[in-house]
C-alpha positions as CSV (number, residue, x, y, z in Angstrom):
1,X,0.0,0.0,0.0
2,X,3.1,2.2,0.7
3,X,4.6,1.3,-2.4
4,X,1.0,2.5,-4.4
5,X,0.9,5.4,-2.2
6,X,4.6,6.9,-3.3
7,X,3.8,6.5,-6.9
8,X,0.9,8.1,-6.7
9,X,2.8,10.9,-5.1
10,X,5.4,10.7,-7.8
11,X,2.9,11.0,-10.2
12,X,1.4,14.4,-8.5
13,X,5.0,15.3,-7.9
14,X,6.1,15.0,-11.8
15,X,2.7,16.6,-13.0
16,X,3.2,19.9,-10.7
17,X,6.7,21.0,-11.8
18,X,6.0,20.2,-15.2
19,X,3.1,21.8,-15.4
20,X,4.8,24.7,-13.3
21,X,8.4,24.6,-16.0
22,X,5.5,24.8,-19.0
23,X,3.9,27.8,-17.6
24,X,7.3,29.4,-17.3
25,X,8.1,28.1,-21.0
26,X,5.0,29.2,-22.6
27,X,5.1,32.5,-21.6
28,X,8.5,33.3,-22.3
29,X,7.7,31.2,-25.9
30,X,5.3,34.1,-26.6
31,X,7.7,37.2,-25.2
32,X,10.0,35.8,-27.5
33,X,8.0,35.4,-30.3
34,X,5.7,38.7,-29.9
35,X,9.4,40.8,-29.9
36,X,10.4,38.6,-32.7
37,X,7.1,39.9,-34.4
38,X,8.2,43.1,-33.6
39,X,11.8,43.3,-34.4
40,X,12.9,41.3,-37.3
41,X,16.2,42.2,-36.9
42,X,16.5,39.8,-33.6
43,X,17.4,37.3,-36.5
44,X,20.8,38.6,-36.9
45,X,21.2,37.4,-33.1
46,X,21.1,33.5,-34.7
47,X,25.2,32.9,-34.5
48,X,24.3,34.2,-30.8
49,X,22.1,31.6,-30.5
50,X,24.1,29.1,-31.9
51,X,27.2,30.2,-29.6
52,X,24.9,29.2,-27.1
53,X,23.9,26.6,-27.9
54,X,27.1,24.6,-28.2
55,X,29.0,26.3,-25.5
56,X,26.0,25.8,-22.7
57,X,26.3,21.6,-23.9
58,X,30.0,22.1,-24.2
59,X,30.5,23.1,-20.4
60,X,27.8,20.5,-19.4
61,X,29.6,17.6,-21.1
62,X,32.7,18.9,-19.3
63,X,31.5,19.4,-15.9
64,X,29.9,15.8,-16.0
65,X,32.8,13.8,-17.8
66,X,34.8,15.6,-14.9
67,X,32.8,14.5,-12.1
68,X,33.1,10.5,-10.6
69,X,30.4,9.1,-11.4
70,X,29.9,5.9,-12.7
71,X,29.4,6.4,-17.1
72,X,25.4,5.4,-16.6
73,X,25.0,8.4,-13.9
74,X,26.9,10.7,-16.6
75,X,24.7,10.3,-19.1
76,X,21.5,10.7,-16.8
77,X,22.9,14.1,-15.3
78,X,24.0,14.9,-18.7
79,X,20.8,14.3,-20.4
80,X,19.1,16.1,-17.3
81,X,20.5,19.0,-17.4
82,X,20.5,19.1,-21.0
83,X,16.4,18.9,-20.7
84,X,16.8,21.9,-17.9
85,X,18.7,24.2,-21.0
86,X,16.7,23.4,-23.6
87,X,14.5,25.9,-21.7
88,X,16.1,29.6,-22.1
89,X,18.1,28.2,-25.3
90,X,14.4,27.6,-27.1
91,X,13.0,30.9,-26.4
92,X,17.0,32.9,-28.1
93,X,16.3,30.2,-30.9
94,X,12.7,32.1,-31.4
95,X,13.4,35.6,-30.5
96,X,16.1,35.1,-33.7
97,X,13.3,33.9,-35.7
98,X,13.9,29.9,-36.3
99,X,11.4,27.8,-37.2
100,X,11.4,25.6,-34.7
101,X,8.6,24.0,-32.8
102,X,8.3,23.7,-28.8
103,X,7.6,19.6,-28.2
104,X,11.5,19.0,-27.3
105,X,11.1,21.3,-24.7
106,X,7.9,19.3,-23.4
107,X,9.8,15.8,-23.7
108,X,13.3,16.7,-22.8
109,X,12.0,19.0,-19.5
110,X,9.9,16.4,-18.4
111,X,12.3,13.6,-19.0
112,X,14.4,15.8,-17.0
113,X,11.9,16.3,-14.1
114,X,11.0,12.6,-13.6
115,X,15.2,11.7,-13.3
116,X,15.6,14.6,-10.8
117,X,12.3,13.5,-8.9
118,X,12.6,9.5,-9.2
119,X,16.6,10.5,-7.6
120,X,14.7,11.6,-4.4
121,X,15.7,9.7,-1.4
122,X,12.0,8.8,-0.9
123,X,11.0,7.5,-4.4
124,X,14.6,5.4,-4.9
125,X,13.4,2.4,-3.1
126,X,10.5,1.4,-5.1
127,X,13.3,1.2,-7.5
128,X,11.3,2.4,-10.8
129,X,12.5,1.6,-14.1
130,X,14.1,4.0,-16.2
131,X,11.7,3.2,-18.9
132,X,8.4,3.9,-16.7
133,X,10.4,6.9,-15.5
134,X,10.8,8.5,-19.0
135,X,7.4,7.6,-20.0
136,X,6.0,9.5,-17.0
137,X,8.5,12.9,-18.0
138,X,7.2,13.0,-21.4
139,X,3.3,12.8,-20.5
140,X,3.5,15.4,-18.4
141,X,5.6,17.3,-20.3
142,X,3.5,17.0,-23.5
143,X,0.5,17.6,-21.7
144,X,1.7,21.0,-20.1
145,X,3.1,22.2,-22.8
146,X,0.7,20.7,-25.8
147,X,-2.9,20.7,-23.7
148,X,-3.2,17.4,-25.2
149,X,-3.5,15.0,-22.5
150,X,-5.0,11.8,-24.4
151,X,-2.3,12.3,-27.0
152,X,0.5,13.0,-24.8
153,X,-0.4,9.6,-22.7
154,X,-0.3,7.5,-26.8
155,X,2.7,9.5,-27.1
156,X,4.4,8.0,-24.4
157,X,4.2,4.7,-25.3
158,X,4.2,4.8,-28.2
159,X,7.4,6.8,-29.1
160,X,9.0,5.4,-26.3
161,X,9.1,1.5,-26.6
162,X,10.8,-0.8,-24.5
163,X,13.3,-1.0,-27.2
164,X,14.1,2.0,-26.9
165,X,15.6,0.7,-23.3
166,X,18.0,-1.9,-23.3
167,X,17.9,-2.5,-19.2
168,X,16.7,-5.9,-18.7
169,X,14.5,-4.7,-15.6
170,X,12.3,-2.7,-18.3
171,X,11.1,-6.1,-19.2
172,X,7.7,-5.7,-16.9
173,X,4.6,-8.3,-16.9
174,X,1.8,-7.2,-18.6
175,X,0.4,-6.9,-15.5
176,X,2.5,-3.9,-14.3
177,X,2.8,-2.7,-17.6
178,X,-1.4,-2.1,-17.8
179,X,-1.2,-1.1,-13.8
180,X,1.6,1.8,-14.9
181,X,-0.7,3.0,-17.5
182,X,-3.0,4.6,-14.8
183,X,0.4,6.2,-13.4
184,X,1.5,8.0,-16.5
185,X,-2.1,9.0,-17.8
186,X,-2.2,10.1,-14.1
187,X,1.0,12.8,-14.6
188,X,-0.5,13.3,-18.4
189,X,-3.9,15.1,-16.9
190,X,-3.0,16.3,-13.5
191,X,0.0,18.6,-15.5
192,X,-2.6,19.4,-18.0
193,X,-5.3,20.1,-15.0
194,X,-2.1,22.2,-13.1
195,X,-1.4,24.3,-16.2
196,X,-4.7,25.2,-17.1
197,X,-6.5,26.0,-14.2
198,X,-3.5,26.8,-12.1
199,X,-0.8,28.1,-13.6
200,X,-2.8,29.7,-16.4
201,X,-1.5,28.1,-19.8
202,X,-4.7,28.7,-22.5
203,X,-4.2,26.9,-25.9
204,X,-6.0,27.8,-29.4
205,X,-9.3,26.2,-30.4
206,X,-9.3,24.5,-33.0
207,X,-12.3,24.0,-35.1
208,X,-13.5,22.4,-38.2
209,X,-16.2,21.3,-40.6
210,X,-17.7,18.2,-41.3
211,X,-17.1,16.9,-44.1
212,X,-19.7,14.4,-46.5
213,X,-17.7,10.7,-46.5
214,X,-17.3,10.1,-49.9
215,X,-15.2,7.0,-51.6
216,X,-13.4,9.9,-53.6
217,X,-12.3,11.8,-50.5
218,X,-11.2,8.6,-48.8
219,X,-9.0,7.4,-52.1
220,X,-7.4,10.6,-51.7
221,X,-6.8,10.4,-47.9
222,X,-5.0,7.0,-48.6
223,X,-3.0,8.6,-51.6
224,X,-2.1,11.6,-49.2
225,X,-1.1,9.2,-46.5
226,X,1.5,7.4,-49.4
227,X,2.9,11.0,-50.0
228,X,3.4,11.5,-46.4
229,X,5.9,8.5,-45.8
230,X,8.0,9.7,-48.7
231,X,8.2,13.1,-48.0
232,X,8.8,11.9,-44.5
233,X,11.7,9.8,-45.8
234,X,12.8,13.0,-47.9
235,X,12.9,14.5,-45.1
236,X,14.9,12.4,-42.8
237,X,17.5,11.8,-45.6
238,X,17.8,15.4,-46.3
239,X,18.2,16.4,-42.6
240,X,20.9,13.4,-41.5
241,X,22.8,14.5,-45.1
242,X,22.9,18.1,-44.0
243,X,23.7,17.2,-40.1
244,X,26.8,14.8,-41.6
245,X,27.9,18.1,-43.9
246,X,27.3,20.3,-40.5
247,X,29.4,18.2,-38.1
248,X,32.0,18.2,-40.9
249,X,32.1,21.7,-41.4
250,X,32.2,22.4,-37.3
251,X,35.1,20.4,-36.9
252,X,37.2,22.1,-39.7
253,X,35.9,25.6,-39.4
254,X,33.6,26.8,-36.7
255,X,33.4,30.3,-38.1
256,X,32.1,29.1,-41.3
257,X,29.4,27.3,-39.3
258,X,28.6,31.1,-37.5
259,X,29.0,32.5,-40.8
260,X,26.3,30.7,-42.4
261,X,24.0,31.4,-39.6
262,X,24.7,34.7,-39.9
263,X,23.9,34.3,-43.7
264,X,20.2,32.4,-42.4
265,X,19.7,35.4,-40.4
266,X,19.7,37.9,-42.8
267,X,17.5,36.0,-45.1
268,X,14.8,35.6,-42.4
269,X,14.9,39.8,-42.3
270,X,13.5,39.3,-45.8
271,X,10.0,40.8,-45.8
272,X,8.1,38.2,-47.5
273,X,9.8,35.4,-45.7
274,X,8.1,36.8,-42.0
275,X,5.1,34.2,-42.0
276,X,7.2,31.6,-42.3
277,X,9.2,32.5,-38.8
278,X,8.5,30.6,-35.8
279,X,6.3,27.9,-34.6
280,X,3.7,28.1,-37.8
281,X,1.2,28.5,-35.7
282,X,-0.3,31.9,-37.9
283,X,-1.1,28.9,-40.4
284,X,-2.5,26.6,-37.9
285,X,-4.9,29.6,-37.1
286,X,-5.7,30.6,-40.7
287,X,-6.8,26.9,-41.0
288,X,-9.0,26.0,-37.9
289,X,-9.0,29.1,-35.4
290,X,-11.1,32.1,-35.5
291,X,-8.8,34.3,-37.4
292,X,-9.2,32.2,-40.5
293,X,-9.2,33.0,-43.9
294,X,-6.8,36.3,-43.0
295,X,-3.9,35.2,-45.2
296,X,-3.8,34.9,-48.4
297,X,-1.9,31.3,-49.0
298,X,-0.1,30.1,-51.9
299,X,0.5,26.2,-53.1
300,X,4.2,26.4,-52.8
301,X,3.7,27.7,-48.6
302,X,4.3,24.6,-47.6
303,X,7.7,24.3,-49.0
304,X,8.7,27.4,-48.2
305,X,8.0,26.9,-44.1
306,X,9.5,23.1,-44.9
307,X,12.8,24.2,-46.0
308,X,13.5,26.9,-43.2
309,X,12.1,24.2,-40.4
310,X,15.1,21.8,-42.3
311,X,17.6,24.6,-42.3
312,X,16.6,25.5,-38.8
313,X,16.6,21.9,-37.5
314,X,19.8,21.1,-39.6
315,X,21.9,24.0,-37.5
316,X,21.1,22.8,-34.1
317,X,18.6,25.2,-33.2
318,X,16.6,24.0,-29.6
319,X,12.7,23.4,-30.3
320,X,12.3,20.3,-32.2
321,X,10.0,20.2,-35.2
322,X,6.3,19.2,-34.6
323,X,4.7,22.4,-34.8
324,X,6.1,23.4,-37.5
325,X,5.5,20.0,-39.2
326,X,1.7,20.5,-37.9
327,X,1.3,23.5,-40.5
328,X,3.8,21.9,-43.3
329,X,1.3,19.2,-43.2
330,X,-1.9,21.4,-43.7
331,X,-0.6,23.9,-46.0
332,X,0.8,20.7,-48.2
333,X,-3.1,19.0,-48.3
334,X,-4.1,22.3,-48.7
335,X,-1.9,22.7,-51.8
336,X,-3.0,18.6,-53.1
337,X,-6.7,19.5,-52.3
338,X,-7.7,21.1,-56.0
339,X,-9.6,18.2,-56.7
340,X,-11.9,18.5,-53.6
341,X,-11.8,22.4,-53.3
342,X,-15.1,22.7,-51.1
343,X,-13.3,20.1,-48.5
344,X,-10.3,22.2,-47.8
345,X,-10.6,22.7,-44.5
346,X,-11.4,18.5,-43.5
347,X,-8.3,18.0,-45.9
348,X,-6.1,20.2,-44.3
349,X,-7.2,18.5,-40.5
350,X,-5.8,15.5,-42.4
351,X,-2.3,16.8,-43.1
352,X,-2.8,18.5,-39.7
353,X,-1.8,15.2,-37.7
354,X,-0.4,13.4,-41.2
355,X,2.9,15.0,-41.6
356,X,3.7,15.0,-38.1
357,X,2.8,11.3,-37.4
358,X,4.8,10.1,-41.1
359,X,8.1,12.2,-40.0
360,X,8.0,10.6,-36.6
361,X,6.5,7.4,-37.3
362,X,3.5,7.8,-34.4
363,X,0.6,7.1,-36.5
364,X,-1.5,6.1,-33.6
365,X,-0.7,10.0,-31.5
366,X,-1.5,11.5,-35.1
367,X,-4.9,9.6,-35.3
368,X,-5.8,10.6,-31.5
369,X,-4.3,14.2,-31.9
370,X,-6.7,14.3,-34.7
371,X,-10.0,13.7,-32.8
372,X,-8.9,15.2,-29.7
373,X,-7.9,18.6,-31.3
374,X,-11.1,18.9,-33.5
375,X,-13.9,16.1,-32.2
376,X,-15.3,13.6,-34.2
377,X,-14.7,16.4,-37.0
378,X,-11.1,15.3,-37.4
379,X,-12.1,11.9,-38.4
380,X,-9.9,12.6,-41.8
381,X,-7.0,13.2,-39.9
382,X,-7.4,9.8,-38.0
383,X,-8.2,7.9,-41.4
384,X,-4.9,9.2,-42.7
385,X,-3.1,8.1,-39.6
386,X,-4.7,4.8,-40.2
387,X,-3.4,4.4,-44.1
388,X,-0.4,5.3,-42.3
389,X,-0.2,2.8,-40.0
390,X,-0.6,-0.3,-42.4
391,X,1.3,1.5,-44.9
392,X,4.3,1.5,-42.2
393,X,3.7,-1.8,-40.6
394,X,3.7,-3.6,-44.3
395,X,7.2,-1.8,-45.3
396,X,8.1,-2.5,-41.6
397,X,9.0,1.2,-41.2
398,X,6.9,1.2,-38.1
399,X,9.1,-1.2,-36.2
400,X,12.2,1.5,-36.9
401,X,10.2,4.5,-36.1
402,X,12.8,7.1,-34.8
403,X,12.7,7.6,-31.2
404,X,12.9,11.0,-29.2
């Protein structure tokens, strides 16, 4: 009973500070983004940024690989106080304009809080697995930061698989395994519950309407669901090609790296370039939130947000890539939607969740991210997440999915 009653503590534990760290994120997300909005120019602050960036992991690899500690305790501080920086170095990667999203933030801080919490004294002797520890981080995280607790709890097993871990004491009967589902849904909604109503984190509504099912409109969700894993596999190859090219140039010449930064900067001053800055989130809106219809969108948007999200990514710039991948997707079915032109807004729900569950091979979040973001209105989304998910499983790209 003690044992029950210390997890559920845990659980409460994990959910407040996360929820707590994504209030403090959130808000300085938006300061940094409103005085992005405000002064372009902040852009030319990007080899700042990047500075940073390596120096802060620099002196954290160095303080660690200095300390004694056994190399498994390294990496766990490391990757800890990794989480903790992603933080402050997030917010200088969007007051300089990057397009970058915010879910590493929300996996990588609560990864972080779980270690720090499951380290207390108190919680060390129901010796909890490293793998139920992580899965608790990332709920809460996701949750707190997202608003999407039912997606964040998917998200945490299914991005994070036991093959991810390759401790033996992972291994858990199915038994525990179904009992520590209640534990990490538990951190998913209290930090949701804790950031909304506490702490004062509000999220956009999304909307859309429902579409007539039609077997024209559901041959063109599973067509769209086919383009997703290639461009998804596009993507991939063109971001690890331009990562082996970056590391390359870093160790050679670390002021060529600053240089082209510098270079990416001043193209982001570009006037006509400013929508495609930050999060995407102004497209999100112009799709599904009350603003819509206010800008005036072209068919080649989507590749114009894609390629600064790669360059962004590419250079090492803190934020991840979901958000961003969540408009890509939309403005893409927007652009392949022609042939349904009065379904444009039930097409674009479907490259909504698409694009971001091909890229990261979570077909299952994508579908649930789908009908939790718009009701039973997003039911396109979810059918594209289902193509997705045979489509994966029959070219076995499922059971390589990348992990976070």
């Amino acid at each position: 009973m003690m044992a029950i009653f210390r997890r559920f503590m845990f659980v409460v534990c994990i959910a407040f500070v996360s929820a707590l760290l994504g209030a403090v994120f959130n808000h300085g997300l938006n300061l940094s983004i409103s005085l992005q909005n405000q002064f372009y120019l902040f852009s030319l602050l990007l080899p700042a940024v990047l500075y940073a960036t390596f120096w802060s992991e620099l002196k954290v690899g160095q303080s660690v690989s200095n300390s004694h500690k056994t190399i498994n305790e390294k990496k766990a501080i490391s990757s800890m106080l990794n989480g903790f920086l992603t933080v402050p170095l997030t917010w200088m990667s969007h007051l300089g304009g990057a397009s970058v999203g915010r879910e590493g933030v929300a996996i990588l801080l609560g990864r972080s809080v779980s270690s720090l919490v499951s380290g207390l004294a108190w919680f060390k002797n129901d010796k909890l697995t490293e793998l139920f520890v992580m899965r608790c981080g990332a709920a809460a995280g996701f949750a707190a930061v997202f608003g999407t607790p039912f997606s964040a709890v998917v998200f945490a097993f299914e991005a994070l698989s036991q093959k991810s871990f390759k401790d033996s004491s992972c291994e858990l009967t199915k038994f525990k395994t179904f009992g520590n589902i209640f534990f990490v849904a538990g951190c998913s909604f209290l930090a949701h519950v804790f950031a909304k109503n506490i702490f004062g984190v509000s999220h956009s509504t999304l909307s859309a309407k429902n579409p007539d099912v039609s077997i024209h409109l559901i041959f063109f969700l599973c067509m769209l669901s086919v383009f997703f894993i290639i461009l998804s596999k596009i993507h991939k190859l063109i971001i690890g090609f331009m990562r082996e090219k970056m590391e390359l140039l870093m160790s050679k010449s670390k002021f060529s790296v600053f240089v082209l930064s510098f270079l990416f900067g001043l193209v982001l001053c570009v006037p006509q370039l400013q929508l495609y800055k930050n999060l995407g989130l102004n497209f999100v809106d112009h799709f599904f939130g009350d603003g819509a219809n206010y800008l005036q969108i072209g068919y080649l948007d989507w590749l114009s947000k894609w390629t600064l999200t790669l360059v962004s990514v590419v250079f090492g710039y803190k934020g991840g890539e979901v958000t961003p991948l969540l408009a890509i997707g939309s403005l893409l079915s927007f652009s392949l939607s022609s042939a349904f032109p009065w379904m444009t807004q039930s097409i674009a729900v479907a490259g909504y969740s698409g694009m971001f569950a091909a890229v990261f091979r979570v077909p299952i979040v994508g579908a649930v991210l789908a009908i939790e973001s718009f009701g039973l209105r997003g039911w396109s989304g979810a059918v594209v997440c289902l193509f997705l998910l045979i489509f994966m499983r029959l070219s076995n790209f499922y059971l390589h999915r990348e992990e976070i």
